[in-house]
Biopython code that builds the backbone (N, CA, C, O; Angstrom):
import numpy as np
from Bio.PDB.StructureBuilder import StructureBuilder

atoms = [
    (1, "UNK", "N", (9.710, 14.865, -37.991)),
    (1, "UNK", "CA", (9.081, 14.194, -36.883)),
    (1, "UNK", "C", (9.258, 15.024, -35.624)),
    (1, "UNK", "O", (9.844, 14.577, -34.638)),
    (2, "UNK", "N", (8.698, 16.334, -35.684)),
    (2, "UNK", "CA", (8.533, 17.094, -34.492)),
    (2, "UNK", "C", (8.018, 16.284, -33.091)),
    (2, "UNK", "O", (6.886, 15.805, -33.164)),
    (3, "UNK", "N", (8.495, 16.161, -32.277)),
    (3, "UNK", "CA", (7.933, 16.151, -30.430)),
    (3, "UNK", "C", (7.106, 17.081, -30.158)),
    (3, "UNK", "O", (7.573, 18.220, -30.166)),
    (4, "UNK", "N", (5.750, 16.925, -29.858)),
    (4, "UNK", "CA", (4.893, 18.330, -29.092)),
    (4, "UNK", "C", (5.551, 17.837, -27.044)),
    (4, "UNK", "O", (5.633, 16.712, -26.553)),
    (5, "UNK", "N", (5.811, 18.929, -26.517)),
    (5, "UNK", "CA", (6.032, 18.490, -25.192)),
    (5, "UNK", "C", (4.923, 19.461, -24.455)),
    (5, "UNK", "O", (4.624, 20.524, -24.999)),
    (6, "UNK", "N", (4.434, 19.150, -23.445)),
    (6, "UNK", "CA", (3.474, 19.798, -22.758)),
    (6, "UNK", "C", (4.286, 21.284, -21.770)),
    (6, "UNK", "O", (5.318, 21.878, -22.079)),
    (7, "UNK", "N", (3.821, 21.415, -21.150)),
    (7, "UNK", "CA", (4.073, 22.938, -20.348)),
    (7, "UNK", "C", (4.721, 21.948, -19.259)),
    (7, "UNK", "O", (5.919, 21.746, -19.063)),
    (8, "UNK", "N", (3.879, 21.518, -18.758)),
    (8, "UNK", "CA", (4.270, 20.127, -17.558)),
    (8, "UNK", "C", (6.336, 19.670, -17.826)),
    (8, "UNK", "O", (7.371, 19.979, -17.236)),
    (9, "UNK", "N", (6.079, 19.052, -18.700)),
    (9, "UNK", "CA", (7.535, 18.574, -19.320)),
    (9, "UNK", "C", (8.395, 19.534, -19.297)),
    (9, "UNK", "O", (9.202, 19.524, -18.368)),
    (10, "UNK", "N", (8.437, 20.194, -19.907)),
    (10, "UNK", "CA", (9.065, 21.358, -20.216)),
    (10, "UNK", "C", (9.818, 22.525, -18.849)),
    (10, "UNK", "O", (10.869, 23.139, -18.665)),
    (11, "UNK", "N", (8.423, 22.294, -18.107)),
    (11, "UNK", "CA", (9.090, 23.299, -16.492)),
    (11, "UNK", "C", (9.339, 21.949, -15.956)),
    (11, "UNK", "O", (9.655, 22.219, -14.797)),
    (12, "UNK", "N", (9.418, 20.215, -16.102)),
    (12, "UNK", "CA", (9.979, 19.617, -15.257)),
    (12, "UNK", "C", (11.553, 19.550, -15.781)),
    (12, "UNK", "O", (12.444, 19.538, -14.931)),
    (13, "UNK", "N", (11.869, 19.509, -17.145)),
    (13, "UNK", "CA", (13.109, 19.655, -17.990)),
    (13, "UNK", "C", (14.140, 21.055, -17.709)),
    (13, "UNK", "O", (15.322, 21.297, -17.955)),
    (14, "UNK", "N", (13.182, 21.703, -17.157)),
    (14, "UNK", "CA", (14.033, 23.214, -16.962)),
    (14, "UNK", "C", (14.215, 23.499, -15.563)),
    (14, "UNK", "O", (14.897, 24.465, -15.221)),
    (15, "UNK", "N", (13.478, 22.484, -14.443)),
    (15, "UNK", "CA", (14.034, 22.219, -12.990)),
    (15, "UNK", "C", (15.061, 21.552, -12.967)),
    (15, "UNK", "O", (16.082, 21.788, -12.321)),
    (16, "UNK", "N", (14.835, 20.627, -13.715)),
    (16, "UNK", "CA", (15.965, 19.373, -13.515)),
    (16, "UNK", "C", (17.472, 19.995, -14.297)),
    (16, "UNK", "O", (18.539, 19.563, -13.861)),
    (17, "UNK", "N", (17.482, 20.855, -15.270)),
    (17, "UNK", "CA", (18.827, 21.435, -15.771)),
    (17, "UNK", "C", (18.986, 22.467, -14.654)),
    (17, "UNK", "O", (20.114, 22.958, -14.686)),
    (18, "UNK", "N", (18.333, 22.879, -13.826)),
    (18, "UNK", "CA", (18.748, 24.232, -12.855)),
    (18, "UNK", "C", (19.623, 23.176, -11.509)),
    (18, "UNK", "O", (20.686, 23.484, -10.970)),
    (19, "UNK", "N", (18.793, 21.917, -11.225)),
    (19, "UNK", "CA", (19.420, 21.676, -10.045)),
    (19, "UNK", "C", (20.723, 20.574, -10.478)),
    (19, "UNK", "O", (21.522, 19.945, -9.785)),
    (20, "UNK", "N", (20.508, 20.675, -11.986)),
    (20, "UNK", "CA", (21.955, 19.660, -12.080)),
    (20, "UNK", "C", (23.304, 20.824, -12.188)),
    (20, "UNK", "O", (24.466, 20.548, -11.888)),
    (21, "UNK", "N", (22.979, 21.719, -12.524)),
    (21, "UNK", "CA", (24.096, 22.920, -11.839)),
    (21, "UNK", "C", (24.488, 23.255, -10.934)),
    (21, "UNK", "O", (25.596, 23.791, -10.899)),
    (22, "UNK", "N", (23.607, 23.043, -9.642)),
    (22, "UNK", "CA", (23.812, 23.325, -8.126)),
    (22, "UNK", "C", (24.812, 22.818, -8.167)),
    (22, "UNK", "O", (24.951, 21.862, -8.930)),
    (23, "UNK", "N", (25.799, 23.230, -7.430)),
    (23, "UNK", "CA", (27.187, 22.987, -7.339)),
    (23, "UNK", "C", (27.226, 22.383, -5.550)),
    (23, "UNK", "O", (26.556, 22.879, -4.645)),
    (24, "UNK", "N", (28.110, 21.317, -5.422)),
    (24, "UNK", "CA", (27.776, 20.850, -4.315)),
    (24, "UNK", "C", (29.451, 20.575, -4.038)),
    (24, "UNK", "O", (30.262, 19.815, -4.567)),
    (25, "UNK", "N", (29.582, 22.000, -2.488)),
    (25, "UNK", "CA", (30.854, 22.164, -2.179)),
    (25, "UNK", "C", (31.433, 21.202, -1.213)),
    (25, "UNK", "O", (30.624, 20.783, -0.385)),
    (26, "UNK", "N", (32.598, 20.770, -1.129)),
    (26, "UNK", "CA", (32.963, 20.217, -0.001)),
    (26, "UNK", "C", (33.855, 21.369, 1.039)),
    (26, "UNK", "O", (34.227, 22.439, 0.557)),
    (27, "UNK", "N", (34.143, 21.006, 2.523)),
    (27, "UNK", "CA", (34.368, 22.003, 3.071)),
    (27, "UNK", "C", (35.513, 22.613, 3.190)),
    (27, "UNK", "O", (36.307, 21.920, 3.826)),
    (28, "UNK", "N", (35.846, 23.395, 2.924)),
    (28, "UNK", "CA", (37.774, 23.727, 2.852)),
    (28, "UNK", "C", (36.939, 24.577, 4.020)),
    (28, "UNK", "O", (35.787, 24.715, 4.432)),
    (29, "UNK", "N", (38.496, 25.125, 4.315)),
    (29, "UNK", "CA", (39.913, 25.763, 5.612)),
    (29, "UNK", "C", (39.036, 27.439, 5.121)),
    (29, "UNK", "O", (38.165, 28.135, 5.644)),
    (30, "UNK", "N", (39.497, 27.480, 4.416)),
    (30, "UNK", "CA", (39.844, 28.968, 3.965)),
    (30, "UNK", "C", (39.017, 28.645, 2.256)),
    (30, "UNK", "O", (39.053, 27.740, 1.422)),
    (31, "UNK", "N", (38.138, 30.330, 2.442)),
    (31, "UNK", "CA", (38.009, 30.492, 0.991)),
    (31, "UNK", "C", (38.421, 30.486, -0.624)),
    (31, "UNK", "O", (39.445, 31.169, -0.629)),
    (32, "UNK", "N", (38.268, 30.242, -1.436)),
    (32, "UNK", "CA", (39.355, 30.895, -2.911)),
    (32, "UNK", "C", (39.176, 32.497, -2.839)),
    (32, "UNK", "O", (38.428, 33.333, -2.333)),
    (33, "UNK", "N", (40.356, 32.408, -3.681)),
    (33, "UNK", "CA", (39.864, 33.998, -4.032)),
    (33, "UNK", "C", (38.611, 34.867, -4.258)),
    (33, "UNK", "O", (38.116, 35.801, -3.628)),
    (34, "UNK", "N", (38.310, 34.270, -5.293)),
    (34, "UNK", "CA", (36.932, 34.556, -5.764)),
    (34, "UNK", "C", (35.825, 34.812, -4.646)),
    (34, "UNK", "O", (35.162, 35.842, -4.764)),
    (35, "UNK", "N", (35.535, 33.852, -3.431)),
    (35, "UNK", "CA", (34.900, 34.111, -2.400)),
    (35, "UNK", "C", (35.283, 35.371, -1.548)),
    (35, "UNK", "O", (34.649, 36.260, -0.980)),
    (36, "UNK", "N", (36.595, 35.051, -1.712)),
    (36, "UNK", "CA", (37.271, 36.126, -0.688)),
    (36, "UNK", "C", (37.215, 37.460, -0.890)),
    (36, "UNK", "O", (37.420, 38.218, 0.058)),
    (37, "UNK", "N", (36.869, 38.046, -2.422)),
    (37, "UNK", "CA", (36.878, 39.413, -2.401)),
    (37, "UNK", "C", (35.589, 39.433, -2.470)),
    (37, "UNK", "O", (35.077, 40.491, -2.104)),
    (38, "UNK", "N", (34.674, 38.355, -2.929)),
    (38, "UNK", "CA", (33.466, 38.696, -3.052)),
    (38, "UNK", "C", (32.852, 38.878, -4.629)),
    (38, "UNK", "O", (31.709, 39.267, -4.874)),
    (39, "UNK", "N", (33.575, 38.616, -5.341)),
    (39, "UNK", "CA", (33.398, 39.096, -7.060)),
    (39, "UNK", "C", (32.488, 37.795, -7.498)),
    (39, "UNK", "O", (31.782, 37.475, -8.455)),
    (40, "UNK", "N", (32.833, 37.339, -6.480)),
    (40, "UNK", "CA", (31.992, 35.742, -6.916)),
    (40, "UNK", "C", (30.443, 35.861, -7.348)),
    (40, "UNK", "O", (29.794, 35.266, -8.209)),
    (41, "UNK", "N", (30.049, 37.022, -6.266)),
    (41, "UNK", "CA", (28.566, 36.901, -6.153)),
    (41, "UNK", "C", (27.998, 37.728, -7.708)),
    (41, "UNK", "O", (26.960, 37.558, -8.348)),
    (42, "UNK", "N", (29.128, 38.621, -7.937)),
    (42, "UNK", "CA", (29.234, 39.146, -9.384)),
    (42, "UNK", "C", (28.853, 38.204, -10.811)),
    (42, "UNK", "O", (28.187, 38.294, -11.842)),
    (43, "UNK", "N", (29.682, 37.339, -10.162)),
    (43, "UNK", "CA", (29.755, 36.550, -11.537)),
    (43, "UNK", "C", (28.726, 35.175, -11.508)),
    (43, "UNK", "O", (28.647, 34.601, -12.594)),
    (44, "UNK", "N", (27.808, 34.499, -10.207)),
    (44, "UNK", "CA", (26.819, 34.104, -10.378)),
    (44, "UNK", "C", (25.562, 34.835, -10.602)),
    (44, "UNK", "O", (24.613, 34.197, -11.057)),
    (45, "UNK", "N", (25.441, 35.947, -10.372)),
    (45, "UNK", "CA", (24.362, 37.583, -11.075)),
    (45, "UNK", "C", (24.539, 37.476, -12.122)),
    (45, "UNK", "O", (23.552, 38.040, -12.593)),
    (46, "UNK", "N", (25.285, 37.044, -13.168)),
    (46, "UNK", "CA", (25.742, 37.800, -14.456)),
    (46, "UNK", "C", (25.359, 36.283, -15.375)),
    (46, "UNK", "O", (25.098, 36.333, -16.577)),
    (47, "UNK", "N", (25.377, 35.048, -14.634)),
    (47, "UNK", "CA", (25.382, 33.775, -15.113)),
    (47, "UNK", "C", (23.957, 33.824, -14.688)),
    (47, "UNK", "O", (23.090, 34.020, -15.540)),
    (48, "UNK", "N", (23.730, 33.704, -13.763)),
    (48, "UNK", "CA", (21.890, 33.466, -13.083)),
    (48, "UNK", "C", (21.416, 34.953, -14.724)),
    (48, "UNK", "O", (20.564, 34.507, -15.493)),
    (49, "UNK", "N", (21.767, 35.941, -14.971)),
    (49, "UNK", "CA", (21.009, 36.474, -15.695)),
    (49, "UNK", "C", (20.531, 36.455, -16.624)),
    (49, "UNK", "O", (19.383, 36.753, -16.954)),
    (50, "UNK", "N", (21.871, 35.879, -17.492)),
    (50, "UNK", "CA", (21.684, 35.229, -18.798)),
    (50, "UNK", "C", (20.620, 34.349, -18.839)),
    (50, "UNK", "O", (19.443, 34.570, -19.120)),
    (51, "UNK", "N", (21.323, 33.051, -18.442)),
    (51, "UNK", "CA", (20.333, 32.212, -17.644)),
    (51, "UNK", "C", (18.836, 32.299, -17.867)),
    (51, "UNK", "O", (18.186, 31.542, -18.587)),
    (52, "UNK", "N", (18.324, 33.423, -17.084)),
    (52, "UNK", "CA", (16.740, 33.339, -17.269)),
    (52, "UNK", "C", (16.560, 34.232, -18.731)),
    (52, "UNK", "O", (15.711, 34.175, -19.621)),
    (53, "UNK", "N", (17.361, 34.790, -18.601)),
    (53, "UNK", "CA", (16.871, 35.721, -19.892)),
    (53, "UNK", "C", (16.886, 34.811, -21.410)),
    (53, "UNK", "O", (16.294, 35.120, -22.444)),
    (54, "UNK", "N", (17.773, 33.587, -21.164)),
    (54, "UNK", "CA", (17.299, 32.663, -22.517)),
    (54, "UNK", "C", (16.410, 31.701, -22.194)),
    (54, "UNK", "O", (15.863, 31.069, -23.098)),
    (55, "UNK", "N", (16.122, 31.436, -20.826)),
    (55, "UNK", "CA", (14.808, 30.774, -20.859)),
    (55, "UNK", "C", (12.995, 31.745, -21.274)),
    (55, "UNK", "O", (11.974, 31.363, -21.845)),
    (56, "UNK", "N", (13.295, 32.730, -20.789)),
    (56, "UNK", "CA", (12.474, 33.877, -21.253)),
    (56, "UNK", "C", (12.251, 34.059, -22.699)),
    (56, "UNK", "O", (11.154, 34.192, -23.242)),
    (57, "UNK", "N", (13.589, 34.050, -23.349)),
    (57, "UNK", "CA", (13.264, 33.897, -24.703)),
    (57, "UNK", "C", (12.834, 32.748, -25.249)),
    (57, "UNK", "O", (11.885, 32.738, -26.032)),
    (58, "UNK", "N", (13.407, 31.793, -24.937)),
    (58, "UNK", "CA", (12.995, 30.376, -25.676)),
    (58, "UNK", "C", (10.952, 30.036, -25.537)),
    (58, "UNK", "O", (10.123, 29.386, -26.174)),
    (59, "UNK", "N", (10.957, 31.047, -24.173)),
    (59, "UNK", "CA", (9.813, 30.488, -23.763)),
    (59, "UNK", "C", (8.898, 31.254, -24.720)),
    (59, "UNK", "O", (8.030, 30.577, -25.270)),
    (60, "UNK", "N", (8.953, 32.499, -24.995)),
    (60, "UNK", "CA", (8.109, 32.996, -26.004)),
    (60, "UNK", "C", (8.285, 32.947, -27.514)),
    (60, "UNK", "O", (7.494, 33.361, -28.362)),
    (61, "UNK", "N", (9.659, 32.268, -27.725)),
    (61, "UNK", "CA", (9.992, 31.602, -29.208)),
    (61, "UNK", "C", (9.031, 30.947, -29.336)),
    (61, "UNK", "O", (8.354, 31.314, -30.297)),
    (62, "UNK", "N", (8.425, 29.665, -28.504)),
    (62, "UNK", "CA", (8.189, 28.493, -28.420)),
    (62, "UNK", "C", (6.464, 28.840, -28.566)),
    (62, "UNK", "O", (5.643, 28.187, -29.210)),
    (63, "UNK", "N", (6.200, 30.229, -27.652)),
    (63, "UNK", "CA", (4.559, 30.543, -27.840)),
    (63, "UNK", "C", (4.121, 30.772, -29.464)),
    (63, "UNK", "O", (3.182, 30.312, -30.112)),
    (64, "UNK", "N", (5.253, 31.715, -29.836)),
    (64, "UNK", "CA", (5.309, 32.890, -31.153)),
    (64, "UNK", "C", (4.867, 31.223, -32.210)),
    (64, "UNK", "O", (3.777, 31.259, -32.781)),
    (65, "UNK", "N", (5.634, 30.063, -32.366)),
    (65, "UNK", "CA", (6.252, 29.117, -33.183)),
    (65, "UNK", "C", (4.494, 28.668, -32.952)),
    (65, "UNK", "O", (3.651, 28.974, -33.795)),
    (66, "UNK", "N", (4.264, 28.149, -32.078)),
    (66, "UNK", "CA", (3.247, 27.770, -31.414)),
    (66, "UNK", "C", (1.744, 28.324, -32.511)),
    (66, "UNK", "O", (1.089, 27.824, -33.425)),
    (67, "UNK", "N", (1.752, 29.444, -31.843)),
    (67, "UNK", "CA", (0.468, 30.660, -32.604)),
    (67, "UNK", "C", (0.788, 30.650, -33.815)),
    (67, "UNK", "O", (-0.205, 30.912, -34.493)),
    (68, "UNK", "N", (1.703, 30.475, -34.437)),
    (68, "UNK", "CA", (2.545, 30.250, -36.244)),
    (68, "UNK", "C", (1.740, 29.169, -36.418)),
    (68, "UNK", "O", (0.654, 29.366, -36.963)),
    (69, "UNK", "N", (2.083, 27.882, -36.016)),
    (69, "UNK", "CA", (1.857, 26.266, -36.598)),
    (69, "UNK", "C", (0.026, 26.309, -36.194)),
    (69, "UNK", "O", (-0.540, 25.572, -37.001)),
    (70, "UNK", "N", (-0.792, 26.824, -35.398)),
    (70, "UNK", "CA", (-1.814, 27.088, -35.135)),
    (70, "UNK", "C", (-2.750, 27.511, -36.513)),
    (70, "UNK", "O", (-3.619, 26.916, -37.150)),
    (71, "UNK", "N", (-1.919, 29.246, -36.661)),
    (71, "UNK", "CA", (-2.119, 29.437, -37.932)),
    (71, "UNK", "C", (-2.550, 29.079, -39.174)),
    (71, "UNK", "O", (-3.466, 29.591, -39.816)),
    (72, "UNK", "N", (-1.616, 27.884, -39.574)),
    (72, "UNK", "CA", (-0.662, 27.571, -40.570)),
    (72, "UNK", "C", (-1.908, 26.410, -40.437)),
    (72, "UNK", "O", (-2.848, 26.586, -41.211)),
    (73, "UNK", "N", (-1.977, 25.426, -39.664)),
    (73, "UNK", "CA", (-3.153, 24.218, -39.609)),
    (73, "UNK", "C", (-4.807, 24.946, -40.098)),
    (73, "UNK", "O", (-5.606, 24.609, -40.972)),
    (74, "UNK", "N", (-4.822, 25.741, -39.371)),
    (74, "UNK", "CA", (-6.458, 26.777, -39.894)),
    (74, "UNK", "C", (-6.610, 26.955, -41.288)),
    (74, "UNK", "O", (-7.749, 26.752, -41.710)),
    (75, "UNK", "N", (-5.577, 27.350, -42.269)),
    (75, "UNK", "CA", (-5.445, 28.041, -43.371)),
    (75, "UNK", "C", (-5.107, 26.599, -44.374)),
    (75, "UNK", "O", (-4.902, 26.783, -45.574)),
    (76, "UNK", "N", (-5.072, 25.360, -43.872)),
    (76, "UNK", "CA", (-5.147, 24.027, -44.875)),
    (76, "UNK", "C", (-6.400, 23.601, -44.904)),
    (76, "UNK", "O", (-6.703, 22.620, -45.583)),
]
sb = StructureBuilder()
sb.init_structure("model")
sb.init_model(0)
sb.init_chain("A")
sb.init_seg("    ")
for serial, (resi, resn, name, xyz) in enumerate(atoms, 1):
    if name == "N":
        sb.init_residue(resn, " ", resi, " ")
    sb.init_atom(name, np.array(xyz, "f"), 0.0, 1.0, " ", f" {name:<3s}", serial, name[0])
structure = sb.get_structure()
């Protein structure tokens, strides 16, 4: 019992997981470490990269699967 979801759904499902990550700081004194040397910005680059790079994939899994089951309906 596959779900077809539209394009619509799908970029509203993949906004809504981006802004439930936004991290929402309260205000300290003084930085952590991590801010303080700056490595921080390192390691949200390295998370933000992944990140798109498996939405990138999923997204053309999903075309490839797509043009497959397309296929696959023509040839019955």
């Amino acid at each position: 019992m596959g779900q077809t979801f539209s394009m619509k759904n799908k970029i509203i499902f993949l906004l809504l997981m981006v802004f439930h990550f936004v991290p929402i700081y309260a205000q300290n004194a003084e930085p952590d470490f991590m801010r303080s040397v700056g490595k921080i910005y390192v390691v949200v680059a390295t998370i933000a990269s992944i990140f798109i790079g498996i939405v990138i994939l999923l997204f053309l899994l999903e075309r490839r699967i797509s043009k497959l089951e397309k296929q696959l309906n023509n040839h019955e």
